[in-house]
DRENPA-3360 file (N, C-alpha, C; in nm, 2 decimals, always signed):
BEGIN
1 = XXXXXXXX = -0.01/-1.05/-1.89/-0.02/-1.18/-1.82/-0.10/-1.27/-1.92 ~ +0.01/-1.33/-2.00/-0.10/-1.42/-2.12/-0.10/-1.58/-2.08 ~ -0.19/-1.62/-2.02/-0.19/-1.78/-1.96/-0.27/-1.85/-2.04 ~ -0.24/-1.99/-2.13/-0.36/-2.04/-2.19/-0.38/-2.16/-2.13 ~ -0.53/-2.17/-2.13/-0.60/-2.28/-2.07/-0.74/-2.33/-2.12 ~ -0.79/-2.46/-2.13/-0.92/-2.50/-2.14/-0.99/-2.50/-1.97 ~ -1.07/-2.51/-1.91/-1.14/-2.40/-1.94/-1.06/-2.24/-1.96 ~ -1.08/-2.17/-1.99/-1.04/-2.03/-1.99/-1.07/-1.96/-1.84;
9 = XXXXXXXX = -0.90/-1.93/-1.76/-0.85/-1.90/-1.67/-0.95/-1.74/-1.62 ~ -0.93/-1.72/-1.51/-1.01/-1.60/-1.43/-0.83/-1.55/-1.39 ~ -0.81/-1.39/-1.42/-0.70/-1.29/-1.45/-0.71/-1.25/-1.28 ~ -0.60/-1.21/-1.22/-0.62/-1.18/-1.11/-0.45/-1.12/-1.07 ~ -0.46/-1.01/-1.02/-0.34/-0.93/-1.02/-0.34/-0.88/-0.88 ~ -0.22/-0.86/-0.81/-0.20/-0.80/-0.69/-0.05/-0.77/-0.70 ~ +0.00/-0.68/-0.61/+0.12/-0.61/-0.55/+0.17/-0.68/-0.42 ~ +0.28/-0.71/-0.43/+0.32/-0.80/-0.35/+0.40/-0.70/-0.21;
17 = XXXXXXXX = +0.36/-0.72/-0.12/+0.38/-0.64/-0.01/+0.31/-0.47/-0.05 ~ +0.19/-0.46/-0.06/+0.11/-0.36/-0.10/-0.05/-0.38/-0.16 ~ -0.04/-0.23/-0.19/-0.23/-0.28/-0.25/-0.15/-0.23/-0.42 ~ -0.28/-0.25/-0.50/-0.25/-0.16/-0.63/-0.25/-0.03/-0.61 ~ -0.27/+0.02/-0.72/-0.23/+0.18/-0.68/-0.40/+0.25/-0.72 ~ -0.51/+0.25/-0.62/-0.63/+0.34/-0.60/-0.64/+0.41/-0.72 ~ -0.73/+0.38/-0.79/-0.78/+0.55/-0.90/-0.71/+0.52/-0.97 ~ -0.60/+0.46/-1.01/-0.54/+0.49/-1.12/-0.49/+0.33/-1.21;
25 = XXXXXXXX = -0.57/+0.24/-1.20/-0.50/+0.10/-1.20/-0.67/+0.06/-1.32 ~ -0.64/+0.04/-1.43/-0.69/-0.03/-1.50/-0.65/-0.14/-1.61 ~ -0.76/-0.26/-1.64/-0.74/-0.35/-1.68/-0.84/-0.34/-1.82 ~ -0.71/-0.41/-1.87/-0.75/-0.44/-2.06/-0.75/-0.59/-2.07 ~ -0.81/-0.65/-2.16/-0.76/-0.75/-2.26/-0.80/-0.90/-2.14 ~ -0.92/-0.88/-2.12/-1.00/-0.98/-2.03/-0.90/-1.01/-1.92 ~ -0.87/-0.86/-1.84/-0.77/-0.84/-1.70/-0.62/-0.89/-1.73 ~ -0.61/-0.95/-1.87/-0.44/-1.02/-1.90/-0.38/-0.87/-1.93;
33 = XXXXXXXX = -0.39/-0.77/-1.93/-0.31/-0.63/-1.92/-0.34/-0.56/-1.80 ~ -0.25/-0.51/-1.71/-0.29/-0.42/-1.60/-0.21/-0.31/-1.63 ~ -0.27/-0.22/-1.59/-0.25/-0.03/-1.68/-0.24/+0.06/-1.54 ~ -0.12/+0.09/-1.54/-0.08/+0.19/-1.42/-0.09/+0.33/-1.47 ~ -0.14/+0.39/-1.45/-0.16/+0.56/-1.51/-0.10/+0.61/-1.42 ~ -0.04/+0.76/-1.46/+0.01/+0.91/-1.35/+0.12/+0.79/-1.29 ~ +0.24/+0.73/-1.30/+0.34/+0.64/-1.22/+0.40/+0.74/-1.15 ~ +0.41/+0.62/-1.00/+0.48/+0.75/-0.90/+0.64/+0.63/-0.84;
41 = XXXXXXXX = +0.71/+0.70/-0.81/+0.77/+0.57/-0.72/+0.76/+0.53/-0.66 ~ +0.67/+0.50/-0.58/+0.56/+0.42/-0.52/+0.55/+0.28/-0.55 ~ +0.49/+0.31/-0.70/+0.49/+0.17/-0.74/+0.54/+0.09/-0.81 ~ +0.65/+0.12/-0.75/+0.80/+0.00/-0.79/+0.77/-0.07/-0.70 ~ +0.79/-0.24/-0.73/+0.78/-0.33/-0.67/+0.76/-0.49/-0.75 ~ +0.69/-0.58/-0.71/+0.69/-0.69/-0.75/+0.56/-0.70/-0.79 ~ +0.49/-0.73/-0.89/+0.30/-0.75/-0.91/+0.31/-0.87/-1.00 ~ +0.24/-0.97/-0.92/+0.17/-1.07/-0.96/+0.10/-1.07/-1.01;
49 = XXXXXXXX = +0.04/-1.14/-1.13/-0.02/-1.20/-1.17/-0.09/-1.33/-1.19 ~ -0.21/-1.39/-1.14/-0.24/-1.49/-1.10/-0.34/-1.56/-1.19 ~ -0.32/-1.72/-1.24/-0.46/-1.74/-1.37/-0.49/-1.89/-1.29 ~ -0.63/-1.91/-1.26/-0.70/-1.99/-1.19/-0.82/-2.05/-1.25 ~ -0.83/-2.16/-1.27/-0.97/-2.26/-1.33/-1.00/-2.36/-1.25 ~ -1.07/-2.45/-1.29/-1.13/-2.53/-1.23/-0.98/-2.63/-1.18 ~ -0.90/-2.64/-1.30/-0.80/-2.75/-1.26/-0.66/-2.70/-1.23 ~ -0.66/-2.61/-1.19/-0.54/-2.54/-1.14/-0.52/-2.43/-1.13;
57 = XXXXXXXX = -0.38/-2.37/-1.08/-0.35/-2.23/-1.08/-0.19/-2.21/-1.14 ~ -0.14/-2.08/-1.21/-0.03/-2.10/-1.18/+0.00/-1.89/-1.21 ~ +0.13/-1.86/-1.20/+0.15/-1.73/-1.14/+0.22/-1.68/-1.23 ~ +0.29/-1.55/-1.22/+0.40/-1.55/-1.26/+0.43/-1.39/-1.20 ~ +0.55/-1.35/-1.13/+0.58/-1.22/-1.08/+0.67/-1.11/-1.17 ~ +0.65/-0.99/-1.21/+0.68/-0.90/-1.26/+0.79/-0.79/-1.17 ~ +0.87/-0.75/-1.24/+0.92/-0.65/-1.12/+0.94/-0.51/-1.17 ~ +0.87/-0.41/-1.11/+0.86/-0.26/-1.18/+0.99/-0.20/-1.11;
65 = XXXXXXXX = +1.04/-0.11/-1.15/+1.12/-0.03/-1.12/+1.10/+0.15/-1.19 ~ +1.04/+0.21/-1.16/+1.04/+0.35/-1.17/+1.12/+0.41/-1.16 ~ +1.19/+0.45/-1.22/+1.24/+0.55/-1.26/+1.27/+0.71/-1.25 ~ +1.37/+0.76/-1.21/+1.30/+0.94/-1.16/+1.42/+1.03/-1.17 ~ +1.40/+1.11/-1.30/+1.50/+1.19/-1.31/+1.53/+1.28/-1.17 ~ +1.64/+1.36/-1.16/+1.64/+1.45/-1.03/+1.51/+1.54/-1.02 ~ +1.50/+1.56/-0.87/+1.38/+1.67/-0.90/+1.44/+1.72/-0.73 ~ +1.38/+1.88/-0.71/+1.38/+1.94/-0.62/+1.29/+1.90/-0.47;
73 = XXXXXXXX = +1.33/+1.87/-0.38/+1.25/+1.82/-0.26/+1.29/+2.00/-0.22 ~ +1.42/+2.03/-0.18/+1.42/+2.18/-0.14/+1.53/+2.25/-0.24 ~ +1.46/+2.37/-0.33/+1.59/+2.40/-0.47/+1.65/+2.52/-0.35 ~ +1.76/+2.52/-0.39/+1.81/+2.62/-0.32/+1.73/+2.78/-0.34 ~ +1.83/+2.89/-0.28/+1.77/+3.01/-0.30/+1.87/+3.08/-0.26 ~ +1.82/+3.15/-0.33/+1.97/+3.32/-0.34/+1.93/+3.35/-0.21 ~ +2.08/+3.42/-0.15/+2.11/+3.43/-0.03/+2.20/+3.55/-0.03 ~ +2.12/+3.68/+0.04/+2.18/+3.78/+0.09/+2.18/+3.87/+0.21;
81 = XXXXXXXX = +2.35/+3.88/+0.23/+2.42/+3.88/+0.33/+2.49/+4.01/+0.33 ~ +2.52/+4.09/+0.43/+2.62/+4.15/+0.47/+2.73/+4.10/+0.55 ~ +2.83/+4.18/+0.50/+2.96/+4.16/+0.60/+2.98/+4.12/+0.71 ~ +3.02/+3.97/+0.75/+3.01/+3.96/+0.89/+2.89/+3.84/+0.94 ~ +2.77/+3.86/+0.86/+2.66/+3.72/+0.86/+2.69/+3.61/+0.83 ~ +2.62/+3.53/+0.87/+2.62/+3.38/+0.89/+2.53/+3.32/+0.75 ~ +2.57/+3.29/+0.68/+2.46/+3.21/+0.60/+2.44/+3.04/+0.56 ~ +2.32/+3.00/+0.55/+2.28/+2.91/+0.48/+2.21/+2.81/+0.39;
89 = XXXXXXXX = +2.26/+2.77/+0.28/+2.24/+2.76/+0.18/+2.17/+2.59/+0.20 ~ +2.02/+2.55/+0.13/+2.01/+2.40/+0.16/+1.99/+2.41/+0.03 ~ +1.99/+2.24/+0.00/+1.99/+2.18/-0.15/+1.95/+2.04/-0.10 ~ +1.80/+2.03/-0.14/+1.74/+1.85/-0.15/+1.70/+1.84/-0.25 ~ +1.80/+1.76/-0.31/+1.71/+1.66/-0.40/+1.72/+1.54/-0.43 ~ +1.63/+1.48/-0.47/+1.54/+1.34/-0.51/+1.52/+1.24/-0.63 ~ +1.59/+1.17/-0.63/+1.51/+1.13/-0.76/+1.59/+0.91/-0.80 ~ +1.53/+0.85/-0.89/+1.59/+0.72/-0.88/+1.65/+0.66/-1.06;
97 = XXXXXXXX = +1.84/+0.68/-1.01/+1.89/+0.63/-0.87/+1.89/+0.80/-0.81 ~ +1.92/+0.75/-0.67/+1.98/+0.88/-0.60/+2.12/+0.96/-0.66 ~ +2.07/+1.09/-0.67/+2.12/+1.21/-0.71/+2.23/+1.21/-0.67 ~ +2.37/+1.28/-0.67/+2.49/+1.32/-0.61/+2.47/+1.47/-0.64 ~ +2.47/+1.52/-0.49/+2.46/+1.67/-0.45/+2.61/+1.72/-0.46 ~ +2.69/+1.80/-0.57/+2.77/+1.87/-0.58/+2.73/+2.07/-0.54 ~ +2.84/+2.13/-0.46/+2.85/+2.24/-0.46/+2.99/+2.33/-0.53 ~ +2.97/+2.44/-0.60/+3.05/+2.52/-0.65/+3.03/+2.63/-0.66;
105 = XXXXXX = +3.17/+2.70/-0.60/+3.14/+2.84/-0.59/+3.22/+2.90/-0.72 ~ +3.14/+2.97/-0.78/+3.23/+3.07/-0.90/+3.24/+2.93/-1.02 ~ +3.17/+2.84/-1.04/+3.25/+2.71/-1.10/+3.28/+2.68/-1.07 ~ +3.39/+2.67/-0.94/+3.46/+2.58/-0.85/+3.43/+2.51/-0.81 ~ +3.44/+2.37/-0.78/+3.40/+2.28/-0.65/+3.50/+2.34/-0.52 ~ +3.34/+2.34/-0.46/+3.39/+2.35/-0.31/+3.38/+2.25/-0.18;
% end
């Protein structure tokens, strides 16, 4: 967030429909850099930045988008059955964009 001004502006950052992200949100470079550590998808969103002096203010909004390869909410698990049983097999997963859940038996799609 690089704003130039006489006097020299006060740096001021917020998440727009949210807070920052606790514990892990630090500022460099007299508050004109804000530093997200450990990113979760969470904090995707919009974050302002805001520069304010005696003779004005002005803004400018950012838009994060995180990113998330697939990951397991539930991995499946080997499943064994005798002759005649019922089985069931789950498969969640998560990740952005959303995943397409394919099943195959033997290599087959089924």
């Amino acid at each position: 967030c690089f704003c130039f001004s006489r006097p020299t502006p006060v740096i001021r950052w917020i998440k727009e429909g949210g807070e920052l992200p606790t514990n892990r949100t630090f500022f460099e470079n007299f508050k004109k850099t804000l530093k997200i550590i450990d990113v979760s998808e969470a904090d995707s969103g919009n974050y302002k930045c805001m520069a304010r002096n005696m003779l004005g203010s002005a803004h400018h909004v950012i838009s994060v988008t995180v990113k998330a390869a697939p990951y397991w909410i539930t991995a499946p698990r080997n499943l064994v059955l005798s002759p005649g049983e019922d089985g069931t097999l789950i498969c969640r997963a998560n990740g952005n964009p959303k995943p397409n859940i394919s099943w195959l038996a033997n290599g087959v799609p089924i």
